[in-house]
C-alpha positions in Angstrom: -8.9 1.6 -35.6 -5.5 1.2 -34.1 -4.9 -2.8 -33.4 -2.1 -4.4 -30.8 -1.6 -8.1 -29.8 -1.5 -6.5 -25.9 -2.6 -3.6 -24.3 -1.2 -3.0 -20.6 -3.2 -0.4 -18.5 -0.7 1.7 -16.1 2.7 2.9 -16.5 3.8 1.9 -13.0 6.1 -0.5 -11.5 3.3 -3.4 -12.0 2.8 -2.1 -16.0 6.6 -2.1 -16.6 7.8 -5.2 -15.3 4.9 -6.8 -17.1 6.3 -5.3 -20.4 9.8 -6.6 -19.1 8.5 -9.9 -19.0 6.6 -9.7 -23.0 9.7 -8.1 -24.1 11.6 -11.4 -22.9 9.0 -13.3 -24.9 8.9 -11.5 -28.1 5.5 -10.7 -27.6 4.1 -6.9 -29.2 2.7 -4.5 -26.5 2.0 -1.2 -25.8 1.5 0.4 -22.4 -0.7 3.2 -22.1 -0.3 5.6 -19.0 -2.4 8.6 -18.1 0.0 10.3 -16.6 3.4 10.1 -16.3 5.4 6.9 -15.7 5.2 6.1 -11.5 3.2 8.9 -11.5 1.9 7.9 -7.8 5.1 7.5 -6.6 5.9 11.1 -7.9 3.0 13.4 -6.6 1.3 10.9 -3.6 3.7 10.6 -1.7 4.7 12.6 1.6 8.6 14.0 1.2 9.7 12.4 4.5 8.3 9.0 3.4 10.6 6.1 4.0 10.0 2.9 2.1 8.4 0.0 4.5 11.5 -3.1 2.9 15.0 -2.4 3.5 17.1 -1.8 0.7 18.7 -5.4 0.2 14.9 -6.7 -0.2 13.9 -4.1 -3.3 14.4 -5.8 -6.9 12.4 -5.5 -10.2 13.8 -8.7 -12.7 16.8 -8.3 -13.6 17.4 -5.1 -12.1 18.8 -5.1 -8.1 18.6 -1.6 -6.3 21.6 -0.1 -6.1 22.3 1.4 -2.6 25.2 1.7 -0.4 23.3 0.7 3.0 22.0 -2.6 2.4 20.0 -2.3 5.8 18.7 1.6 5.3 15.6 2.7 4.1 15.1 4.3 1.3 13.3 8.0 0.6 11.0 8.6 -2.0 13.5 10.1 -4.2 15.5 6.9 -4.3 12.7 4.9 -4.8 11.6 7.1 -7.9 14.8 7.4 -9.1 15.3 3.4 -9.2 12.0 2.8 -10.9 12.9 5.5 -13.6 16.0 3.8 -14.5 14.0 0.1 -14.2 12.0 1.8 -17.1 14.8 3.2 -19.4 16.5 -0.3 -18.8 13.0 -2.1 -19.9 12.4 0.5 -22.6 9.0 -0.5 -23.0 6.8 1.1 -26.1 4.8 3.4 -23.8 2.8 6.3 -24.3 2.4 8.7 -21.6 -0.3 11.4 -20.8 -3.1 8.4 -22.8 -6.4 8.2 -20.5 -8.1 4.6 -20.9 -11.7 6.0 -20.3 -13.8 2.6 -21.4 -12.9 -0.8 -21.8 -15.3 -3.2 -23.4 -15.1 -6.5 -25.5 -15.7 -6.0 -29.1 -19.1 -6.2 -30.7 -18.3 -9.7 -32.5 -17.3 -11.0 -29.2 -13.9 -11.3 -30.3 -11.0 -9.1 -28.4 -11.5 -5.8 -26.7 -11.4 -2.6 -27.1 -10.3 0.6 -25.4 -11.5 3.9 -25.6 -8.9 6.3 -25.1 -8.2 10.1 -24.8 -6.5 9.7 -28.5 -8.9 7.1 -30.2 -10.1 4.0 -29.8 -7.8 0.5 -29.7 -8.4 -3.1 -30.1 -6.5 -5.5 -28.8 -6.7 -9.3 -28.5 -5.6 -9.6 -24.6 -5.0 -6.4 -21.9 -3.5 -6.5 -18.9 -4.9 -4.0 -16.4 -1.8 -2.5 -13.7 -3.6 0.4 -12.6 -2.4 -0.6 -9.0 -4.7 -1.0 -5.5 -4.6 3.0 -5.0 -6.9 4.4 -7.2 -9.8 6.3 -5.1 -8.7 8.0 -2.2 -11.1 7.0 0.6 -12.2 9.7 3.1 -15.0 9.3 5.3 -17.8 12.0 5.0 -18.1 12.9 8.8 -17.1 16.5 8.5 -18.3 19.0 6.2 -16.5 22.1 4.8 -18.7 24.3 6.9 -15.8 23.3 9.7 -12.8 25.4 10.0 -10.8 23.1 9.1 -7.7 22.2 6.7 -8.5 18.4 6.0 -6.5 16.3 3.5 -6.3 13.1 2.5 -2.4 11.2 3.3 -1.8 11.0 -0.2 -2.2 14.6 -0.7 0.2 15.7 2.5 3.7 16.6 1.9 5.3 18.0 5.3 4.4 19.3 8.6 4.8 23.5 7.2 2.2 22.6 4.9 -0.2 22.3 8.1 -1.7 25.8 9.7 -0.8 26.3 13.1 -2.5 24.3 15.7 -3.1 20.4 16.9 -3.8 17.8 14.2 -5.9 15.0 14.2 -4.8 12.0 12.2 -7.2 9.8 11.6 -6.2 6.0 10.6 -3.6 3.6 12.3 -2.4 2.1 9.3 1.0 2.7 8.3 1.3 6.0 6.6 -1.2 7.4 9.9 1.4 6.0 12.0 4.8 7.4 10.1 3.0 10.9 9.4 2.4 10.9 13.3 5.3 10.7 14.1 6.9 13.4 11.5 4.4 15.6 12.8 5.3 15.2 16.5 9.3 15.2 15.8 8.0 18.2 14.3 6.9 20.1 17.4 3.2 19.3 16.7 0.7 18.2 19.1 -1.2 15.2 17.5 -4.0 13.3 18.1 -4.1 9.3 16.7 -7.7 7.5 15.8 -6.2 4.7 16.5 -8.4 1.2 14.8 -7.8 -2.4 14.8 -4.1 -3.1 13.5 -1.3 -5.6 13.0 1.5 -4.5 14.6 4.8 -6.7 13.4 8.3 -6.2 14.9 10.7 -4.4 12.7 13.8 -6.4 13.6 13.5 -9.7 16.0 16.4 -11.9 17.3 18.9 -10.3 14.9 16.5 -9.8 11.8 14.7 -8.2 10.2 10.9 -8.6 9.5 11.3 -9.0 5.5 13.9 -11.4 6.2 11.5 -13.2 8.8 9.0 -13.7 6.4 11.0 -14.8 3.3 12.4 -17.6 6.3 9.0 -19.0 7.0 7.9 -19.0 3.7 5.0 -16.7 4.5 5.7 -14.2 1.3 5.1 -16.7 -0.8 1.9 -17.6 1.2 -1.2 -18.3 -1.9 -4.0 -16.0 -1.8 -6.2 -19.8 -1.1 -4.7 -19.6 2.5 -5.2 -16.0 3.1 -6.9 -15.2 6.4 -9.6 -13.2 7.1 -7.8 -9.8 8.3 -7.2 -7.6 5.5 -5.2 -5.3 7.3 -1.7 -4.7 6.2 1.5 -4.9 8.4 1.8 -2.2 10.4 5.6 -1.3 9.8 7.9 1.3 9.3 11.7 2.6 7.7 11.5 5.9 9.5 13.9 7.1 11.6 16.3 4.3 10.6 13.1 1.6 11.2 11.7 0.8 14.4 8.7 -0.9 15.7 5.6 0.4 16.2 4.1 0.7 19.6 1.3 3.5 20.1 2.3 2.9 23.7 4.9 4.4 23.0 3.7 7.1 20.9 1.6 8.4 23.9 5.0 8.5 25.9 6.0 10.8 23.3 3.1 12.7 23.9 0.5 11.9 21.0 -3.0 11.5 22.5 -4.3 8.2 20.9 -8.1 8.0 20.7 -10.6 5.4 19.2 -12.6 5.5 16.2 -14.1 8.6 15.3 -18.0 7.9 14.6 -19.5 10.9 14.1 -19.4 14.5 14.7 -21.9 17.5 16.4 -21.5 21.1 16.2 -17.7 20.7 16.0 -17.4 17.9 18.7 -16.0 14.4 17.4 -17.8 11.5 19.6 -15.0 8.4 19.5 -15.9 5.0 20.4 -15.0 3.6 23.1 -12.8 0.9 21.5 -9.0 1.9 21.8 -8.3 -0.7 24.5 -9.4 -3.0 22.2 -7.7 -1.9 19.0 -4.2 -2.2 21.0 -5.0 -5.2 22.3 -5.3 -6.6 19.0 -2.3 -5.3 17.3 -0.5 -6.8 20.6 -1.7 -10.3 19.8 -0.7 -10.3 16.2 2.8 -8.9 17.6 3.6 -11.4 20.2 1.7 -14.2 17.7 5.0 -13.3 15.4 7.0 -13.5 17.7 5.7 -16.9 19.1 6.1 -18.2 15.0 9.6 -17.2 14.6 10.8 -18.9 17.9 9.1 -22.1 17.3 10.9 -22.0 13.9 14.3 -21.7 15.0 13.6 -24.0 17.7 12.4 -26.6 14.8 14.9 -26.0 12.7 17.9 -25.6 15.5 18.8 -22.3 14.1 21.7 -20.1 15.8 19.8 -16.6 16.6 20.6 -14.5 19.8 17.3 -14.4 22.0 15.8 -11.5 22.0 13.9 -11.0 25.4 13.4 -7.2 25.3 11.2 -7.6 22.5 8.6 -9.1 24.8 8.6 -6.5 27.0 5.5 -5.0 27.2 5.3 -1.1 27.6 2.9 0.7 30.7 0.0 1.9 29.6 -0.7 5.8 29.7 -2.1 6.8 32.8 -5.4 8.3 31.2 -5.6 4.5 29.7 -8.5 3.7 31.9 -10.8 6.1 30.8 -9.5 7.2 26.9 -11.4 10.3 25.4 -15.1 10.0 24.7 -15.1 13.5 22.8 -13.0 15.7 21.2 -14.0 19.1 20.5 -12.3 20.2 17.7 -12.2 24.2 18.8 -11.6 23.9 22.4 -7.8 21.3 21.3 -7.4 23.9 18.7 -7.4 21.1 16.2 -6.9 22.8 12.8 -5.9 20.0 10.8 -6.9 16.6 9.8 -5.2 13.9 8.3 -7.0 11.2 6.5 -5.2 8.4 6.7 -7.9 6.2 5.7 -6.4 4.4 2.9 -7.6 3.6 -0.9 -10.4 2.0 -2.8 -9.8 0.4 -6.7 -12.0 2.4 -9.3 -12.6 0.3 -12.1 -15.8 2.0 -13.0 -14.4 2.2 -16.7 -14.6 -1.5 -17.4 -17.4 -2.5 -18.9 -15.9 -5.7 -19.3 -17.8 -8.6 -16.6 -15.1 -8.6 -14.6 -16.4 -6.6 -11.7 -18.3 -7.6 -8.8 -20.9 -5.7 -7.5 -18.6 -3.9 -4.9 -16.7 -2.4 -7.6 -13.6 -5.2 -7.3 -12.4 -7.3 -10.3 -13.2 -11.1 -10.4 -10.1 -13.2 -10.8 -8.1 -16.1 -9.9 -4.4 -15.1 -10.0 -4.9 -12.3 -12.1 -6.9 -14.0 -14.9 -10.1 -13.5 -15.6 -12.9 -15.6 -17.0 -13.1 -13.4 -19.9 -10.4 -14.7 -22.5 -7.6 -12.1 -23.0 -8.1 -10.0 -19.8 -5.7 -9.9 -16.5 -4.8 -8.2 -13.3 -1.3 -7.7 -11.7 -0.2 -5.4 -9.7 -3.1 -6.3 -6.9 -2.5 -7.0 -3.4 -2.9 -10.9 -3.1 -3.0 -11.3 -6.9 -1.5 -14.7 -5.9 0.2 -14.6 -3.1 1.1 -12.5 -0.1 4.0 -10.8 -2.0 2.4 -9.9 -5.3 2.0 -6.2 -4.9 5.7 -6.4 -3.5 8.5 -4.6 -5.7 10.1 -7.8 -5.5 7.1 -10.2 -6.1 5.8 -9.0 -9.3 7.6 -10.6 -11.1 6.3 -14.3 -10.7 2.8 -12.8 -11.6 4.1 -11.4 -14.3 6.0 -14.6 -16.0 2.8 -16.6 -14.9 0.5 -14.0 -17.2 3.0 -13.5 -20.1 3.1 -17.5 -20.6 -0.7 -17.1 -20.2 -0.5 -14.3 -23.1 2.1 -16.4 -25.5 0.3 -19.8 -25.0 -3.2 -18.0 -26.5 -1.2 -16.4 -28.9 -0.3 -19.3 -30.8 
């Protein structure tokens, strides 16, 4: 049986810059990727995609992103093309089109062992960076009996991929809000499910949101201290990066709706609970707002006020009394986007490190089985740690973890 001091799981921006930091260390490795390297960035990705950070906010250790416009956005080209060359500057001993199908501890209790696509491996620690988006997640309300092109947001590449018609995107998160509004700009009517959100400003009082949030510290903000809403940002780069109103995606004329529930003979019923879901994303908005004021009011900064950002926009006039149903043949609706995010799948480790909703059990990406890590997981540690430019304080924190049981 093959033997290695370290096994890392995923040849993505998480598995690399964990090799960076072994490398450093003098530590023996081998990353094992089923695919190719930032395979997800490659083939689940939409081609008008524009990454969430500005360009001066993107580095991998020892490795800034090179770009022209410190303030752009970048496209998914760019962002594939900088992680290809973070991996020939990290040259990491990978192996590429490897499945890990089981990992388990080793019958003596002593290290682990992975079952692969080419043989089984033991190794005394691994470190699994198979990333948050494993498992697409798409609700089963409609069956293919419909006439319907449905996809998933990781599987949609442009608008002419689409049959004529409306489209129904369902899912307010970032990549339902972005794909939208391609689809609109695109001559498209669209319909938004619009859910609860957290809307942030992309640029307030002469910054910009990244910025904001490396000022207050809240990046660096320990998982200990996180609050109870899970939901991301809701922020884009598009279109040279703006904030996100869905007000003012129904001026542009996309018909917001609520949560779709359920569906009969070709007729969606939506809950009645859009007012709600706007209202919410409003408070987290104007609740950013209120922090970064009191903070330069604290601390006596020099930032121009911003009082347009407070503004709030009219509500559509069919506001009062939002859609209750939506029949899917009579708005010629012949698409539907899933936008409904991603679940882990870690149903191939049979290591007790998994709860019984399928997540793994850590604390800062160690586990309580000796040898066995995480990174690469939203609030590994701290707010940040699925950032490109937060991995790598995981990373040194598990690599000192690896050398210090290595001794």
């Amino acid at each position: 049986m093959e033997q290695v001091e370290t096994l890392i799981i995923g040849g993505g921006q998480a598995g690399l810059v964990m090799s960076h930091m072994l490398k450093q260390r003098n530590l023996s490795h081998l990353v094992l990727e089923q695919h190719r390297i930032v395979e997800r960035w490659r083939t689940e990705r939409w081609d008008g995609l524009r990454f969430q950070w500005p360009n001066w906010s993107i580095r991998l250790p020892d490795f800034p992103f090179p770009c022209n416009d410190p303030d752009a956005f970048a496209t998914v080209d760019e962002i594939v093309k900088y992680l290809l060359a973070y991996a020939d500057f990290v040259a990491p001993p990978i192996r590429c089109n490897v499945a890990v199908k089981v990992l388990k501890c080793n019958d003596d209790g002593n290290g682990l062992i992975a079952e692969t696509s080419m043989g089984p491996i033991e190794a005394e620690n691994v470190v699994v960076a198979t990333g948050p988006y494993q498992r697409a997640i798409v609700p089963e309300l409609l069956g293919e009996e419909l006439d319907l092109y449905q996809v998933h947001a990781s599987r949609y590449r442009r608008p002419e991929q689409l049959p004529s018609g409306a489209v129904l995107v369902v899912g307010s998160g970032a990549s339902g809000a972005q794909i939208s509004e391609e689809l609109n700009r695109a001559g498209r009517k669209v319909y938004l499910s619009v859910g609860r959100h957290r809307r942030m400003p992309r640029r307030y009082r002469g910054r910009d949101l990244v910025w904001w949030l490396r000022e207050l510290g809240l990046d660096q903000t320990p998982v200990e201290q996180r609050g109870p809403d899970r939901a991301p940002p809701l922020v884009t780069g598009a279109y040279g990066g703006h904030t996100i109103d869905f007000r003012e995606f129904a001026e542009l004329g996309i018909i917001l709706v609520g949560h779709v529930r359920a569906v009969q003979d070709g007729v969606l019923q939506i809950s009645p609970d859009l007012e709600t879901s706007l209202a919410y994303g409003d408070a987290a908005y104007c609740g950013f707002l209120d922090l970064i004021d009191a903070h330069i009011c604290q601390a006596q900064l020099n930032h121009p006020v911003d009082l347009k950002a407070r503004i709030p926009r009219p509500n559509p006039r069919w506001f009062a009394e939002p859609l209750r149903q939506l029949d899917l043949h009579a708005e010629n609706i012949r698409s539907i986007i899933w936008a409904t995010g991603y679940g882990v799948d870690f149903d191939w480790i049979e290591v007790p490190i998994i709860d019984s909703a399928g997540n793994p059990i850590h604390r800062r990406g160690i586990t309580n089985v000796p040898g066995v890590y995480f990174i690469g997981l939203p609030w590994l540690s701290k707010m940040n740690s699925s950032f490109l430019s937060g991995l790598e304080q995981d990373a040194v924190v598990l690599a000192d973890q690896i050398q210090a049981r290595n001794k």
